[in-house]
matplotlib code that plots the C-alpha trace (Angstrom):
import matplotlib.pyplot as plt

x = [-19.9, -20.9, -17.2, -16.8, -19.9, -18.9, -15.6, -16.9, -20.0, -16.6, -14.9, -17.9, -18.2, -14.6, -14.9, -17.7, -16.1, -13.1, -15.4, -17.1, -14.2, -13.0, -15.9, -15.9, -12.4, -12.8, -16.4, -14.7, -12.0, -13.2, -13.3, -14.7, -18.5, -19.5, -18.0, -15.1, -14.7, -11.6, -11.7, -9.3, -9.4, -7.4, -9.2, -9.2, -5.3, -3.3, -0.9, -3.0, -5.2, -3.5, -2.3, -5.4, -6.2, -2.9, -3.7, -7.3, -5.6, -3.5, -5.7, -8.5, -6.1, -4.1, -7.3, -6.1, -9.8, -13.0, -15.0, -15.5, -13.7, -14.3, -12.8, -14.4, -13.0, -13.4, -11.5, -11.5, -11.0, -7.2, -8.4, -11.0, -14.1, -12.7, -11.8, -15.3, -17.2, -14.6, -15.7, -19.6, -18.3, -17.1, -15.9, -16.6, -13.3, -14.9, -13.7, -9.8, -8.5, -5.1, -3.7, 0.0, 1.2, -1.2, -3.7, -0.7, -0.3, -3.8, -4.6, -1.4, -2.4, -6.1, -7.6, -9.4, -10.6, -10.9, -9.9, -7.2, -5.6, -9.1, -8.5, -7.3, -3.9, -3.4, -0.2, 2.7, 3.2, 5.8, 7.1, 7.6, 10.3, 9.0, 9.9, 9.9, 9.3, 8.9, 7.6, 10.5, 10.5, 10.7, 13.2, 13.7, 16.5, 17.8, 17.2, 19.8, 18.0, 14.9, 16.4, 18.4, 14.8, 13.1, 16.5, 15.6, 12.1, 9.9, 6.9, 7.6, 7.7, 4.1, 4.6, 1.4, 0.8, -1.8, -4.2, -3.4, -1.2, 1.4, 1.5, 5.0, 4.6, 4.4, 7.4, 9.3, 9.3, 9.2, 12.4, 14.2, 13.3, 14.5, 18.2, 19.0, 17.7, 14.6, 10.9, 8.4, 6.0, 5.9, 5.8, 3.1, 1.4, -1.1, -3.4, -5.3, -7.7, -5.3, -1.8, -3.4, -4.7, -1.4, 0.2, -2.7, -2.3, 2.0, 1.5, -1.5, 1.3, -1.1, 2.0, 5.8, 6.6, 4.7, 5.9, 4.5, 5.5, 6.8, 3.5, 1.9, 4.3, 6.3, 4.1, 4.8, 8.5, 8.5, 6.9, 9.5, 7.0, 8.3, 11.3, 12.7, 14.6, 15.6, 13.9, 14.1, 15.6, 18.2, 19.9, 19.2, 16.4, 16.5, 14.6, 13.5, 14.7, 18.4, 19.7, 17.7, 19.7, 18.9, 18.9, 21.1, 23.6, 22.9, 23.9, 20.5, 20.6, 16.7, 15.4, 12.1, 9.5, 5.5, 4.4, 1.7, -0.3, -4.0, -6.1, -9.5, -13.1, -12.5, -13.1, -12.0, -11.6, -8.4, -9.5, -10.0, -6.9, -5.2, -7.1, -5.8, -2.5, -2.5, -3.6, -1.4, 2.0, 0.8, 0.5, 3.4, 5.2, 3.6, 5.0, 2.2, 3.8, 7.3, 6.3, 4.3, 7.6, 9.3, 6.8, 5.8, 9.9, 8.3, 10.2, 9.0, 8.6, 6.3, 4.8, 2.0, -0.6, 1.3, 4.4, 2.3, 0.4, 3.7, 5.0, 2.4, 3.0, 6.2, 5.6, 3.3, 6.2, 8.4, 6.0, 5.1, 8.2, 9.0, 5.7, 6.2, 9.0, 7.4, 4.6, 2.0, 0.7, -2.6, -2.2]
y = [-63.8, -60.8, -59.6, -59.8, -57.9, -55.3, -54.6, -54.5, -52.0, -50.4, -50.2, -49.2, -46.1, -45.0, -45.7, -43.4, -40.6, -40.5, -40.3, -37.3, -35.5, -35.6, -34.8, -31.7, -30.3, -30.1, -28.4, -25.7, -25.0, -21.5, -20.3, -17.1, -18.3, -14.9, -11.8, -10.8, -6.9, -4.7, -1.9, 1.0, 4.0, 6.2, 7.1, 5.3, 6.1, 5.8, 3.5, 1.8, 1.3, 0.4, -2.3, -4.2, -4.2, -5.8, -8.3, -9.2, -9.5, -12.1, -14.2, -14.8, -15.2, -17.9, -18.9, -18.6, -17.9, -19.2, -16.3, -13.5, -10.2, -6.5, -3.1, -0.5, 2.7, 4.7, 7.7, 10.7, 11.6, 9.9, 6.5, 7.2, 6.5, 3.1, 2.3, 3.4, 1.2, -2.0, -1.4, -2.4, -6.1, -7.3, -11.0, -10.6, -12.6, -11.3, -7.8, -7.0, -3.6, -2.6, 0.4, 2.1, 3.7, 6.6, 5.2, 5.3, 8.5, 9.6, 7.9, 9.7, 12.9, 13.2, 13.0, 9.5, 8.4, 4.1, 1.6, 0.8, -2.1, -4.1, -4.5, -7.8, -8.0, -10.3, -9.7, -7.1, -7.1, -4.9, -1.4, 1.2, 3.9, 7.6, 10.1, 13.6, 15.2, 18.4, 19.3, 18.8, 22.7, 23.1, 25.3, 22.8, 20.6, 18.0, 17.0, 19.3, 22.3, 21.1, 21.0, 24.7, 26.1, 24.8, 25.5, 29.2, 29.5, 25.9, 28.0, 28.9, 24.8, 23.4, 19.8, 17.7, 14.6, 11.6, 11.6, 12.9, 15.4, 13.6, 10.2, 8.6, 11.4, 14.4, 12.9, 12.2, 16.1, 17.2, 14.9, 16.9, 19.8, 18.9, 17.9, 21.0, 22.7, 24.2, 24.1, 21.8, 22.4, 25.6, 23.4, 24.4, 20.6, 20.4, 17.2, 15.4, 11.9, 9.9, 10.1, 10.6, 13.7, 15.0, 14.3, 16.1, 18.9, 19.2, 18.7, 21.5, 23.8, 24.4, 22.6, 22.9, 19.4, 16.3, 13.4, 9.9, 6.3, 5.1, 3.3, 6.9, 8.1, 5.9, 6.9, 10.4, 10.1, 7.5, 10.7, 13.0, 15.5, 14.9, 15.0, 12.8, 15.5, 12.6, 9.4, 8.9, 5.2, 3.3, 2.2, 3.0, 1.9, -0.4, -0.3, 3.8, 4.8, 3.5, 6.8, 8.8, 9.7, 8.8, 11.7, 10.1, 10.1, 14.1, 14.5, 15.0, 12.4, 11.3, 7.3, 6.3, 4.7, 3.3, -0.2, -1.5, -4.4, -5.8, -5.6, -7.1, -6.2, -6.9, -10.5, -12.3, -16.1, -18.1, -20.5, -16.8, -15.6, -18.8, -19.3, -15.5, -16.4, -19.0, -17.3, -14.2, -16.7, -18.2, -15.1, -14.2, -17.3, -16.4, -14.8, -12.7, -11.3, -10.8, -9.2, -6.6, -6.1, -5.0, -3.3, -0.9, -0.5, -2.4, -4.4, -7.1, -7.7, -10.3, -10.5, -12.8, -11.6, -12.4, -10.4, -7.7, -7.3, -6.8, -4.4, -2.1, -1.5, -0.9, 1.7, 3.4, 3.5, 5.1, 7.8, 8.4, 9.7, 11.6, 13.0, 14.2, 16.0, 17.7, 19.0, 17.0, 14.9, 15.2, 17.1]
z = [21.6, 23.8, 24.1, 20.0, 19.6, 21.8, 19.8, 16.9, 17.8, 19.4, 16.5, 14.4, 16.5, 16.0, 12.4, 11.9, 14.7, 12.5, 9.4, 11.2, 12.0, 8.6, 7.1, 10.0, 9.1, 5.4, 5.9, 8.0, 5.4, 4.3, 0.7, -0.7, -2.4, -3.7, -5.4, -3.6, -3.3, -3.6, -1.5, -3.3, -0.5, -3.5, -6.4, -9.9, -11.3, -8.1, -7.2, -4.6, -7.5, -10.1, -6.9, -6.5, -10.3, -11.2, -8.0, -9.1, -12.9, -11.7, -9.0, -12.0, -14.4, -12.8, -11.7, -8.2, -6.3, -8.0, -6.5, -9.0, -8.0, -8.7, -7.3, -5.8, -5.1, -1.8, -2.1, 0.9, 4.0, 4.0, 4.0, 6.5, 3.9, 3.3, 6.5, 7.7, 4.4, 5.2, 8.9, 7.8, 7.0, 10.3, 10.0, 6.1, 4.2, 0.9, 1.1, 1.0, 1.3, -0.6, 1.5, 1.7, 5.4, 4.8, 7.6, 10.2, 9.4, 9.4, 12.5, 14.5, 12.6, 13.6, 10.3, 11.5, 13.7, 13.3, 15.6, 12.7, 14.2, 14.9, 11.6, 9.7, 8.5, 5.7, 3.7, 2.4, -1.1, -2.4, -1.0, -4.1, -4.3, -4.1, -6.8, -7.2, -10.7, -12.5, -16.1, -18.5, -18.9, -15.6, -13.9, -11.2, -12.8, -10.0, -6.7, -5.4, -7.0, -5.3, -1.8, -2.2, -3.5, -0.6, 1.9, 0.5, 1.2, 1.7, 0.8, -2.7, -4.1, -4.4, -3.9, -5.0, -3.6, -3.0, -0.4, 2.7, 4.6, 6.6, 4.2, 3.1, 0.1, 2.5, 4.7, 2.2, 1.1, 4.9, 5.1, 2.4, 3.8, 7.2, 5.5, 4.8, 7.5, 6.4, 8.6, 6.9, 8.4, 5.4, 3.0, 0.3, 0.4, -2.1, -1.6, -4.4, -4.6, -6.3, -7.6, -11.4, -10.3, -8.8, -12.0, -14.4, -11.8, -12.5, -16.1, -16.0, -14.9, -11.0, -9.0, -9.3, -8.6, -7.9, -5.4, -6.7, -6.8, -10.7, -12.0, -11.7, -14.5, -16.4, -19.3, -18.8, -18.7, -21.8, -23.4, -22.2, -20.9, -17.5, -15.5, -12.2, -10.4, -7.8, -5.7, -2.2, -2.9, -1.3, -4.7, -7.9, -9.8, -13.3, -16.8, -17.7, -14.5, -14.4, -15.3, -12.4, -9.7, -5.9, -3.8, -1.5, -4.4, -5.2, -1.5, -0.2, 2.5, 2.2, 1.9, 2.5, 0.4, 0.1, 1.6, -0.1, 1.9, 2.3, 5.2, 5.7, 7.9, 11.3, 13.2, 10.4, 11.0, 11.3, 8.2, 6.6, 7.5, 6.6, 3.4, 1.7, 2.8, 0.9, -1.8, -1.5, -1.7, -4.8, -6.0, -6.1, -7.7, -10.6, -13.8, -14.4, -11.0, -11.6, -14.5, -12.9, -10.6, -13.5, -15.0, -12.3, -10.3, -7.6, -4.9, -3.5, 0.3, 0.9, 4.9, 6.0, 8.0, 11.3, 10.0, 8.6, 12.3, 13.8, 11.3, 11.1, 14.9, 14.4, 11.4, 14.2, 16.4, 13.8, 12.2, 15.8, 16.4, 12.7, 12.9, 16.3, 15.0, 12.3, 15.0, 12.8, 15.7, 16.9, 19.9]

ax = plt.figure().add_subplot(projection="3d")
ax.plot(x, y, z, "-o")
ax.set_aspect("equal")
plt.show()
């Protein structure tokens, strides 16, 4: 009688230790419970921006997280006022940043000065193509023209760009310049907040030609008040911008284009880190996001936040050493 007892006060205790494990593991699966931030370091306009917007769009639509969301734009200092805000909410999983490889640059450059990868990585989206346009009554007609103007002199071309010296944008011109032989480092940069502002600048006749990524001005070339004199893609684009030639194709031998992928405070947890990764792959199974692909010429390349980690160290790697040959490192 004693024996039976025992078993079952046995078996009653394992009962309830599974019951409280159980119970243990669905409390510690993490969810956002209050408004959930987007952290734009660009300014209202930009790519980056128009990024996050088209990301919170979707996740409330498709009713993806049950948090409320909003955006809120730090702009300045080449992503160093973000980084610096986002750095306030260590271990926070309600605040996401939406960046592009302008903090690589930044932080190889000298204009920050963050521990950038303390930093959470939680997921590459898409990387877009970069373009270079002109005013359609421009004298600048192709992307040959633009290379032999700034083969002739690199100072004479103002080249306006989004937000920081020595971002994709500004190596992407300083890559032109180096294929046909010309010093970039006299390029006549002109850095603005956002990408918007780069393009009101071109169209306001201040800049010669302005280097952006397609959702900054598909409007503008729908309207014909603007012209693509060549992108620094692999392949050809589709939709409005079939007909633009790479420069690749116009024998200017320049590809490179714009990551865009979210970060978060650092110290985030791995139920954190786990949670937005779900939430990131849903994402893009959607409609609503294949039709912002098409919309905006985006491609996507989807990383979780492992991959990301491990990509964003290699980016370092390989700005390091274009940088280093433009003489923008911090010395």
């Amino acid at each position: 009688m004693h024996t039976t007892r025992r078993r079952l006060a046995r078996a009653c205790v394992i009962v309830l230790t599974t019951i409280c494990a159980t119970a243990g593991a669905a409390a510690a699966e993490w969810k956002p419970e209050r408004n959930v931030e987007w952290v734009v370091p660009t300014g209202p306009g930009s790519g980056v921006d128009n990024t996050a917007r088209t990301l919170q769009m979707i996740m409330q639509t498709a009713k993806l997280v049950d948090a409320p969301m909003s955006v809120i734009n730090k702009a300045g200092g080449s992503y160093g006022v973000a980084l610096n805000y986002l750095a306030q909410f260590n271990g926070d999983g309600q605040r996401l940043m939406i960046q592009t490889s302008t903090p690589l640059s930044a932080l190889l450059t000298g204009q920050i000065n963050a521990d950038y990868f303390a930093f959470t990585p939680l997921a590459n989206l898409i990387t877009e193509p970069i373009a270079f346009m002109v005013r359609a009554d421009s004298p600048i007609t192709s992307g040959r023209d633009l290379a032999a103007r700034i083969k002739a002199d690199p100072g004479t071309v103002s080249i306006a760009l989004a937000a920081a010296r020595g971002n994709a944008y500004h190596i992407a011109a300083a890559l032109i310049a180096r294929s046909v032989g010309a010093d970039s480092r006299k390029l006549k940069i002109v850095v603005f907040g956002s990408s918007a502002d780069a393009m009101t600048a071109l169209m306001g006749g201040h800049v010669d030609v302005a280097s952006a990524t397609p959702g900054a001005f598909l409007q503008l070339l729908e309207a014909k008040k603007i012209r693509i004199a060549g992108i620094a893609s692999p392949r050809r684009l589709h939709g409005p911008l079939a007909a633009v030639a790479t420069l690749k194709e116009q024998g200017v031998d320049v590809v490179f284009d714009v990551p865009r992928s979210v970060i978060g405070p650092k110290g985030l947890s791995t139920d954190q880190v786990k949670y937005w990764d779900g939430v990131f792959q849903r994402v893009i199974k959607t409609p609503a996001w294949k039709d912002a692909l098409e919309k905006n010429q985006w491609d996507e390349d989807y990383m979780n936040g492992a991959e990301l980690g491990k990509y964003l160290k290699s980016q370092h790697t390989i700005l390091k050493d274009v940088l280093g040959e433009l003489g923008m490192l911090k010395q």
